[in-house]
C-alpha positions as CSV (number, residue, x, y, z in Angstrom):
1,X,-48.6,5.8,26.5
2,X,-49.2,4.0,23.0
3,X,-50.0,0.2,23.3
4,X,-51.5,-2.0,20.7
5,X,-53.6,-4.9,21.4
6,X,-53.4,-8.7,19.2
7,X,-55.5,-10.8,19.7
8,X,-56.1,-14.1,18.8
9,X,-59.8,-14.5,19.6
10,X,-59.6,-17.9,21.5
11,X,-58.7,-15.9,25.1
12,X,-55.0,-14.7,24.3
13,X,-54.0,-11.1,24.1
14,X,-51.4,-9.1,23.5
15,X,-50.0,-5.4,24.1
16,X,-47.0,-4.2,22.5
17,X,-45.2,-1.5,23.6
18,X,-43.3,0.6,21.0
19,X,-42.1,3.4,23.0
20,X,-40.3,1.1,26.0
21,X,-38.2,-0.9,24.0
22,X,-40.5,-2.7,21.5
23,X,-41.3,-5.5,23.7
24,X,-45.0,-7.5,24.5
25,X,-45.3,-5.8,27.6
26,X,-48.6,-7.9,28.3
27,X,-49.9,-11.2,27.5
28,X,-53.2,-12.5,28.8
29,X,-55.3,-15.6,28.7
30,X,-58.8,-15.7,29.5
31,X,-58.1,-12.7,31.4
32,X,-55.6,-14.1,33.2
33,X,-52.0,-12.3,33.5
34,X,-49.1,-14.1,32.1
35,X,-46.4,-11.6,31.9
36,X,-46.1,-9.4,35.0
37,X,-46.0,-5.6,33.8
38,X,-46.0,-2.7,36.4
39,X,-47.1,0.2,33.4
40,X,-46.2,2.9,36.0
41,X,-42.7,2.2,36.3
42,X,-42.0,1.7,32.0
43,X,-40.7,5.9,32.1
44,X,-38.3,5.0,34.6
45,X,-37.0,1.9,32.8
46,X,-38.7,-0.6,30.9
47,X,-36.6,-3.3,31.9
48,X,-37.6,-3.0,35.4
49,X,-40.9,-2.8,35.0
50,X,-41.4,-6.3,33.8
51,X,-43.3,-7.6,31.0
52,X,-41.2,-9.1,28.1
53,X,-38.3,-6.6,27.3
54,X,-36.0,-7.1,24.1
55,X,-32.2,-7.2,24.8
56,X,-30.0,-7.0,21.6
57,X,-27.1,-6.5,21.0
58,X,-26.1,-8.5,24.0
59,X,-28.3,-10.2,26.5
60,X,-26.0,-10.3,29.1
61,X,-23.5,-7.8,31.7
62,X,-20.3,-6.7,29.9
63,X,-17.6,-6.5,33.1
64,X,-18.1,-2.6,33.9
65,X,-20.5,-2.1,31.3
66,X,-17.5,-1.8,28.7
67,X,-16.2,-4.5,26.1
68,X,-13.5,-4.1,23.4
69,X,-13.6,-4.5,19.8
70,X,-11.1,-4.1,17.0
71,X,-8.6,-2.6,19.7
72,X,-11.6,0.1,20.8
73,X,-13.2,0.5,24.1
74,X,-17.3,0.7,23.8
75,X,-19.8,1.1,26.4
76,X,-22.7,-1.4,26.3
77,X,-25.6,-1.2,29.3
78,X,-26.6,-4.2,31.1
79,X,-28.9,-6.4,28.1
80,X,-28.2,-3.8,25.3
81,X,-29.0,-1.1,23.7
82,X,-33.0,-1.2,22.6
83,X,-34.4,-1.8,26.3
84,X,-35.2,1.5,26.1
85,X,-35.4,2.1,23.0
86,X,-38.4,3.8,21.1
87,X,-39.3,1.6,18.2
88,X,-41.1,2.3,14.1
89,X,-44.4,0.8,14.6
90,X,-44.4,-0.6,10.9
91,X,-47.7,-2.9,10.8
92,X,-50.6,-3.5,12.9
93,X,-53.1,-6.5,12.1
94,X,-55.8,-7.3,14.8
95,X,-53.6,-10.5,15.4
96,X,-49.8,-9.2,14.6
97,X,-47.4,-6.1,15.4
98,X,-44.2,-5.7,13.9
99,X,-41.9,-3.1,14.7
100,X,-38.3,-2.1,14.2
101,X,-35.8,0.1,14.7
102,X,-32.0,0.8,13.0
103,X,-28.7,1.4,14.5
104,X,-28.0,5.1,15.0
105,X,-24.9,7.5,14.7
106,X,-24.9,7.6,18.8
107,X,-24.9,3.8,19.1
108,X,-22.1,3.3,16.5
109,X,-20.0,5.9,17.8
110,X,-19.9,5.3,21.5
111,X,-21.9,1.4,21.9
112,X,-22.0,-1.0,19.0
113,X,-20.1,0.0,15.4
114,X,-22.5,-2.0,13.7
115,X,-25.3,-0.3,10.7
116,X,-27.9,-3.2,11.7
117,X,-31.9,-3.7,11.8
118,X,-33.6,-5.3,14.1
119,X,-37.4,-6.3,13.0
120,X,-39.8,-7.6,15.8
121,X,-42.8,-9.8,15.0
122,X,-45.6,-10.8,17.2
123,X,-48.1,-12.6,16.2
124,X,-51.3,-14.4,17.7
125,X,-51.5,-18.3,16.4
126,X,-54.5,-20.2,17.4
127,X,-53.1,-21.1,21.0
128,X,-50.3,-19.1,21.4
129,X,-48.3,-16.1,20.8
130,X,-45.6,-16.2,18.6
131,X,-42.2,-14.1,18.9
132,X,-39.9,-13.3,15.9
133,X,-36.6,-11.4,15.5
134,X,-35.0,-10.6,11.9
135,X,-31.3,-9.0,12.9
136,X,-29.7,-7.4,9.6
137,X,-26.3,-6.8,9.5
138,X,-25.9,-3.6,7.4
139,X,-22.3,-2.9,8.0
140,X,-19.0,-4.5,5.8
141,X,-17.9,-6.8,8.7
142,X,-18.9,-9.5,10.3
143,X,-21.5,-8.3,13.2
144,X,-21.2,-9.7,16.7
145,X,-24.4,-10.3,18.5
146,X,-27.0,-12.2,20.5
147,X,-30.6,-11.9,20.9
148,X,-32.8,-12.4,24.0
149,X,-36.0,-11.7,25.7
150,X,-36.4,-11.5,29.5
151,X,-40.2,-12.9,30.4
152,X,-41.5,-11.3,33.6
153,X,-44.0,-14.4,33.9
154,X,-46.6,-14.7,36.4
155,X,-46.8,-17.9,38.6
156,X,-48.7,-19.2,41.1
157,X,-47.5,-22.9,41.2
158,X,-44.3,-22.8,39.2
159,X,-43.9,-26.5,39.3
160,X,-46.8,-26.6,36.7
161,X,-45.5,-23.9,34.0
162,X,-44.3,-26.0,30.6
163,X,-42.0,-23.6,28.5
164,X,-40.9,-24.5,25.3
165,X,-38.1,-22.6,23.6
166,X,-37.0,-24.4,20.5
């Protein structure tokens, strides 16, 4: 199982996950865990196994796992189709990951008629970890989607967690 490691030297780290999904699977400070990860369930489904999967194109439950679009019936899984997902591991920095991954003849036939990219960036700042996502729309018409992640966190006293999500 590949995972990279960022780090931003002041007691955050990081391991991505390229394989299962493309998500930060772990995040630690001081040692501490953050993100909740079970590594030996990520081969049966990386959603499941907790960490910080990706979901794209949607984040939510189509009703029966099935939407329609432009008069055609698609199949889309329960948060989308890169959960599982292996993705390019296109830079590493001690600090920052990014990784990607494109649309594929499968997808567009029977999930998601879209040509997209989807670019993840994680990177350490000095007390955090930041998360981006660059969505492409490669296709002639307009592309619907949404973006999410689904943080597995960690908690002990959950009345003192502060999360901000601008």
């Amino acid at each position: 199982m590949r995972k990279i490691k960022i780090t931003n030297n002041n007691g955050i780290d990081g391991w991505v996950y390229p394989e299962y999904g493309g998500m930060l699977g772990r995040l630690t400070f001081n040692g501490r865990e953050i993100f909740a990860l079970d590594e030996g369930r990520l081969q049966l489904s990386p959603l499941l196994a907790g960490g910080n999967p990706v979901l794209f194109p949607f984040p939510g439950k189509t009703e029966n796992d099935t939407y329609t679009l432009y008069g055609r019936q698609y199949f889309m899984p329960f948060h989308g189709l890169v959960t599982n997902a292996a993705f390019l591991l296109e830079e590493v920095q001690p600090d920052r990951a990014v990784l990607s991954i494109r649309s594929s003849p499968t997808w567009k036939e029977s999930a998601y008629p879209f040509d997209f990219s989807l670019k993840l960036v994680y990177e350490m700042a000095k007390s955090g970890v930041v998360l981006s996502a660059v969505v492409s729309n490669l296709s002639e018409e307009p592309m619907p989607h949404c973006f999410g992640w689904h943080c597995y966190f960690t908690a002990s006293d959950k009345t003192a967690i502060d999360l901000n999500i601008p």
